[in-house]
N, C-alpha and C positions, 0 to 999 in steps of 0.2 A: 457534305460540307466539312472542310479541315477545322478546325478547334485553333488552329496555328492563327495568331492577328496579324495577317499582312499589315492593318493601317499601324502598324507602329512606325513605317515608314516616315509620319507625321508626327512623330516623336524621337527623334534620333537620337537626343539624351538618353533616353532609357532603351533604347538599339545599343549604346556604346556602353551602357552600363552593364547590360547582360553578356557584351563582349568582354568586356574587363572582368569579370566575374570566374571565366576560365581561364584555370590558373595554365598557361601557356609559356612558362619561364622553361628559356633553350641554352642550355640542355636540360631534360630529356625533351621538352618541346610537347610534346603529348598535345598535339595539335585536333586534333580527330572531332571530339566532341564540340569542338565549336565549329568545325566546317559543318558537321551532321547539323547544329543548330541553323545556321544559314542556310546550309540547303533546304531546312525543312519552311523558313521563307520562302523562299526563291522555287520548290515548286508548288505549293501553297501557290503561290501566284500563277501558276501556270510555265514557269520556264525549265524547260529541260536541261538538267543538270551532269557532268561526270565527274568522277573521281579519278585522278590519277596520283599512283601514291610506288615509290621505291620503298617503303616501310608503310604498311595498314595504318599504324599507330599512328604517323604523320601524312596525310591525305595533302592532296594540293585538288580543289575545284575550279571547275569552269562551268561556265553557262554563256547563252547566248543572248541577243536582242536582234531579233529580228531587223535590219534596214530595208532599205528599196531598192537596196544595189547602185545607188546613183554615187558612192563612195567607195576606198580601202578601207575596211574595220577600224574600227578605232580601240582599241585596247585600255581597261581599266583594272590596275591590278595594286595586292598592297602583301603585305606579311599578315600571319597570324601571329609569330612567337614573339616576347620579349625577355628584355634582359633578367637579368636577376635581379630584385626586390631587397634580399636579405642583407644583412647589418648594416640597412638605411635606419634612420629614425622618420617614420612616418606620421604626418597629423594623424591621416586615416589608414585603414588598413589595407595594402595597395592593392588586395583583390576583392575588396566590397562593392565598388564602383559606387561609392558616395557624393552625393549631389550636397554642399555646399557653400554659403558665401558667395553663387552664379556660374560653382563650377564644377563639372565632375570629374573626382579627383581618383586617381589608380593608374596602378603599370600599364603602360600603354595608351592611355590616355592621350598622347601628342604620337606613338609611334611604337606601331602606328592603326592602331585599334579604331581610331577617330576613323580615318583614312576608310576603313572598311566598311564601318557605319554610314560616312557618306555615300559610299558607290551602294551598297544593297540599296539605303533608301534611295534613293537617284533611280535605283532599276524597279524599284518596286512603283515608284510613282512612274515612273515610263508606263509600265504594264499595266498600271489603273486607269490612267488616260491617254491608252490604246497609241503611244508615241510611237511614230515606225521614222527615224531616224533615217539621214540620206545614205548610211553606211551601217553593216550590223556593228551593234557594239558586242565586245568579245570581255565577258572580264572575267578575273582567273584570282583567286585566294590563294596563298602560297604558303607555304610553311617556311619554316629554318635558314630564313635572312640573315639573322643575328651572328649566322655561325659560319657563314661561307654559300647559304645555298646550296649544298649539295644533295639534299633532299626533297627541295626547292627549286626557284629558280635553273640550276645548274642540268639537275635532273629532268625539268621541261623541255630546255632549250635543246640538250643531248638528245633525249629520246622520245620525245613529244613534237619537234619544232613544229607539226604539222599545224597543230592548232592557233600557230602566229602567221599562217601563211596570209600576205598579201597585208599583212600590217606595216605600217610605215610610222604612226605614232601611236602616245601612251599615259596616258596618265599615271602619277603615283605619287609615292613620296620625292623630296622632303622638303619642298617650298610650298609656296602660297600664303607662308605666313606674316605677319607687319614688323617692319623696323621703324622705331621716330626717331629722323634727325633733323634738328634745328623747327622744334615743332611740326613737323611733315610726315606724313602718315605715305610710306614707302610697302609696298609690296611684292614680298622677292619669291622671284618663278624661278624655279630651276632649270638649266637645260644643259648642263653639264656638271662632272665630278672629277675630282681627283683619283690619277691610278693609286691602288695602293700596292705595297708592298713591305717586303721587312730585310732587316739588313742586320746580316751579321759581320762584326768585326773584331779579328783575333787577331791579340797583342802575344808578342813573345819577348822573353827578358829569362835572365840568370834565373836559375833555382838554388836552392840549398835549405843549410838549417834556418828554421825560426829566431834561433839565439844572435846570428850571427847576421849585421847591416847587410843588407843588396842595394845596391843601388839600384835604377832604371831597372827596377824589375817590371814584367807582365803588367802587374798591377796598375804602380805606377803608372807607367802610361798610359791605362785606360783611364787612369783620373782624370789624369793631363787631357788627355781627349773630350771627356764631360765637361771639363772647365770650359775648352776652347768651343763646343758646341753650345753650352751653354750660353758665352757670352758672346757669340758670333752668328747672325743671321745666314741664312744663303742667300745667295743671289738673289736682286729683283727681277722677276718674270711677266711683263704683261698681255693676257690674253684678249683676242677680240672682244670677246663677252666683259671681261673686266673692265676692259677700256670704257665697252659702251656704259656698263652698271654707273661707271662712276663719272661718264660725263652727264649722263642723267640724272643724277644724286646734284653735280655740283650746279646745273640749270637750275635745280628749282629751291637752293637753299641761297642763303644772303651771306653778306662777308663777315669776319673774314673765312669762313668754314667752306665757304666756294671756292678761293683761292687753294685751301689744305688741300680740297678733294683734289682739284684741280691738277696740283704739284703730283697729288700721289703716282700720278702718271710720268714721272721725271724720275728717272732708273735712280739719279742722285740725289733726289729728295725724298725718295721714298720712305726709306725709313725714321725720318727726321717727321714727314709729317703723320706715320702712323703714332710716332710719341708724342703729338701735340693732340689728336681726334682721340687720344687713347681714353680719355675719360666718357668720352659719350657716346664709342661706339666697343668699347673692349676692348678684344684682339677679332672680333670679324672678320677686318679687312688685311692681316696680317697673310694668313694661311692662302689666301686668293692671290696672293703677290709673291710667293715664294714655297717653293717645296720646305716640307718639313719634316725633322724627325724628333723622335722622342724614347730616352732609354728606358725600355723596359722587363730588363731580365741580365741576368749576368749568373755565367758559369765558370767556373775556377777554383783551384784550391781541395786537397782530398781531405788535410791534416790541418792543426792545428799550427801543430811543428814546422810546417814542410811550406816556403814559400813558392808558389805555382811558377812554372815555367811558361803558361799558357792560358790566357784568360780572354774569353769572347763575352763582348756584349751587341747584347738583340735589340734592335730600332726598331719602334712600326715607322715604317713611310709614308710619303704622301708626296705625291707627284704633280703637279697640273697636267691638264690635259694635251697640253702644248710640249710636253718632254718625255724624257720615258727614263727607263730604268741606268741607262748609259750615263746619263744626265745627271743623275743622283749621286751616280757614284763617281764623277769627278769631282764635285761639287764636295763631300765628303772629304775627299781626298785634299783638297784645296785646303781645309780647314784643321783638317788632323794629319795633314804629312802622310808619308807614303810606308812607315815603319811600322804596319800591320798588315792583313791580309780582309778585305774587304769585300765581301759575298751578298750579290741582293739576289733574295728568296722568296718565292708566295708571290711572283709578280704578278699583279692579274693588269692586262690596260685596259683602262677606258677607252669610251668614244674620242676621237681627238677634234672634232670639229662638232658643233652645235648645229640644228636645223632649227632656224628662226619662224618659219611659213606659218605655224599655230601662236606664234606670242601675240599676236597685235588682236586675235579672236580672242584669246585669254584673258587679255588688258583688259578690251574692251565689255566684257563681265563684268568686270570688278569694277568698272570706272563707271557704268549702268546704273550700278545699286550704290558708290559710294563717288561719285564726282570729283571731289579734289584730293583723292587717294593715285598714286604714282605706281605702277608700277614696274619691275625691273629686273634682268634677267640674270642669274646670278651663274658660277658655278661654288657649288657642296665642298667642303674640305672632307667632308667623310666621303664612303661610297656605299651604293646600296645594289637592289637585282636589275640597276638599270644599266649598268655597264656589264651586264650579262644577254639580256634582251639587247644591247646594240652589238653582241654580235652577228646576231639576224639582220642588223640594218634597220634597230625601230628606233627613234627618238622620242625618248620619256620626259615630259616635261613633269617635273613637281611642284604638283597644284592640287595642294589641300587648303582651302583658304580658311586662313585660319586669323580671326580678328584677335591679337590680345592687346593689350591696355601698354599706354605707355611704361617703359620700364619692368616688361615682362619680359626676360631673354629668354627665347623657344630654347636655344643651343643648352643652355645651362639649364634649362630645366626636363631636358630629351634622358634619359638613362638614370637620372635625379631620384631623391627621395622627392616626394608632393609632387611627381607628375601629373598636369590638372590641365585642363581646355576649359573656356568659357562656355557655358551653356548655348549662350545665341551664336556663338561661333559654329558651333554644330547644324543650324538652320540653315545660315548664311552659305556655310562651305558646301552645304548638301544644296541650295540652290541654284549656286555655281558650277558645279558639277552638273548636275543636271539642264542648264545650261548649256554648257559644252556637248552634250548629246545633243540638243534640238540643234544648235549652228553648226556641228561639225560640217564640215566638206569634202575634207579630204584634202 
């Protein structure tokens, strides 16, 4: 008899507490001893488990669940590592995994530690009451998301792809969780992301001494350029998936908030009515409507004396799915004039088309157990390993359902100090999951 308590399965607060517990902050990521901890689950339960690891110290797992073959696999997978913790101010200490106030609070807690808690229990309770699904389920613990995947995700798909063979969808992060607008309890799936990328832009201008005026030097114009991105949107871009999210938003809310959504789909209202919905939904629906960048890093200057000839600043990107790297950089171009030299770097693309076929089994989860809860398909302004798994051809919906309270932002509180999930959220989302194993199809 193993010592190991599979039923903790039945307690998934304290599964996600003992996940949060390992300090898993990427870099160095030192992933290992919490996959060994799940493994020692998961074969305790009886499932046969592998390691596959491009570094021992960072291990990536898989295990299986048996189907009937009457399905394609269904794929369940998430991260182990997060962000960095340090010079937050934290209530609690963000690797205690402290339970209070209804919630457990620590890094990783929303992201995505939860996420991993739910799929072990989900496969533990499968294995207890002997579930043989109409497809096997395939689910994989990943390391070093936070950082690119390449030890991770990147490294599966390169030199593993075998173990996604014959997979078409997926679970994982970073939807499932609740937005309220206009009183309405909205639940947003994910099923696409933004490409990302980074862009470098080097300005050129006179040099000389410090003592003596330049005008339109290097400098300068990279100001000029902040200023004009600053106060200058890109383009409005509306995606199928957008379109749909928000004619569904605007069906089930009253006016005038029905109307705003409405407009937002009017390339020339758009940004007129994300500054009117801006108080009650953020900038949410900003990022879904228009690529984005934002500066962050700048190189130039050796001396103190010496005004630079040559000064580049670094953008991260953000792309919708619907455009690509070409795109960005006209767009760019458009807003800062052509009197630089403009390089996009680190492209990686996305999926560019969503597969719908599992939304309406996913809704109807959530709609089961909470009846006049909406839900709705979004795409992510970040990007996570699911636009690496769709190079294989898998469609990753994310669907970690996650109940919070009115007036909880998931987005603002993902990479936060007081990162926290509700306790019963944890029940809820591990039954929904589990779920989706007993109805998948295929």
């Amino acid at each position: 008899m193993s010592s190991v308590d599979i039923s903790i399965y039945k307690r998934p607060e304290e599964l996600l507490q003992n996940l949060i517990r390992f300090d898993t902050t990427n870099p160095p990521g030192n992933e290992a001893p919490l996959m060994e901890y799940i493994d020692s689950l998961l074969t305790a339960a009886g499932f046969e488990t592998t390691f596959l690891a491009k570094d021992p110290a960072r291990p990536n797992l898989v295990t299986h669940l048996k189907g009937r073959g009457e399905a394609p696999p269904l794929l369940l997978y998430g991260h182990a590592d997060v962000v960095t913790a340090a010079n937050q101010n934290w209530t609690y200490p963000p690797f205690e995994g402290k339970i209070a106030d209804g919630y457990v609070w620590g890094r990783g807690a929303l992201d995505m530690k939860c996420g991993l808690a739910m799929m072990v229990a989900s496969l533990l309770r499968a294995k207890d009451e002997n579930l043989q699904p109409a497809g096997d389920v395939i689910f994989c613990a990943m390391c070093d998301e936070e950082t690119g995947g390449a030890y991770g995700a990147k490294f599966l798909v390169r030199e593993h792809m075998d173990i996604f063979k014959d997979v078409k969808y997926a679970i994982s992060e970073f939807g499932g969780y609740t937005m309220y607008i206009d009183n309405k309890k909205f639940y947003l799936i994910q099923v696409a992301e933004k490409h990302h990328c980074s862009a470098e832009i080097t300005f050129h201008g006179p040099s000389g001494h410090g003592s003596v005026p330049i005008k339109d030097s290097a400098m300068y114009k990279m100001g000029k350029a902040l200023v004009e991105l600053n106060d200058k949107k890109l383009p409005v871009h509306i995606s199928d998936v957008t379109e749909k999210m928000i004619n569904i938003i605007a069906s089930h809310i009253s006016e005038p908030e029905s109307t705003y959504f409405k407009q937002l789909l009017n390339p020339k209202k758009t940004n007129e009515m994300l500054e009117i919905i801006k108080d009650k939904t953020g900038n949410f629906f900003d990022p879904l409507l228009h690529n984005t960048v934002n500066a962050i890093m700048v190189k130039g200057g050796e001396r103190i004396n010496v005004v630079p000839g040559e000064v580049t600043l670094y953008l991260d990107g953000r792309i919708l799915p619907i455009l690509n790297d070409n795109d960005l950089r006209d767009e760019l171009i458009n807003v800062i004039g052509h009197d630089c030299d403009i390089k996009i770097t680190n492209y990686e693309q996305a999926k560019a088309d969503a597969d719908l076929s599992l939304f309406d089994m996913l809704s109807d989860i959530l709609k089961g157990k909470e009846p006049d809860c909406i839900p709705i398909p979004i795409i992510i302004s970040a990007s996570t390993d699911a636009r690496l798994l769709a190079k294989l051809g898998i469609q990753t919906y994310g669907y970690l359902p996650i109940d919070l309270p009115d007036g909880f932002s998931f987005m603002s509180s993902v990479h936060a100090a007081d990162e926290r999930i509700p306790v019963k959220s944890l029940y809820s989302g591990t039954d929904a999951i589990y779920e989706a194993i007993k109805r998948y199809r295929g």
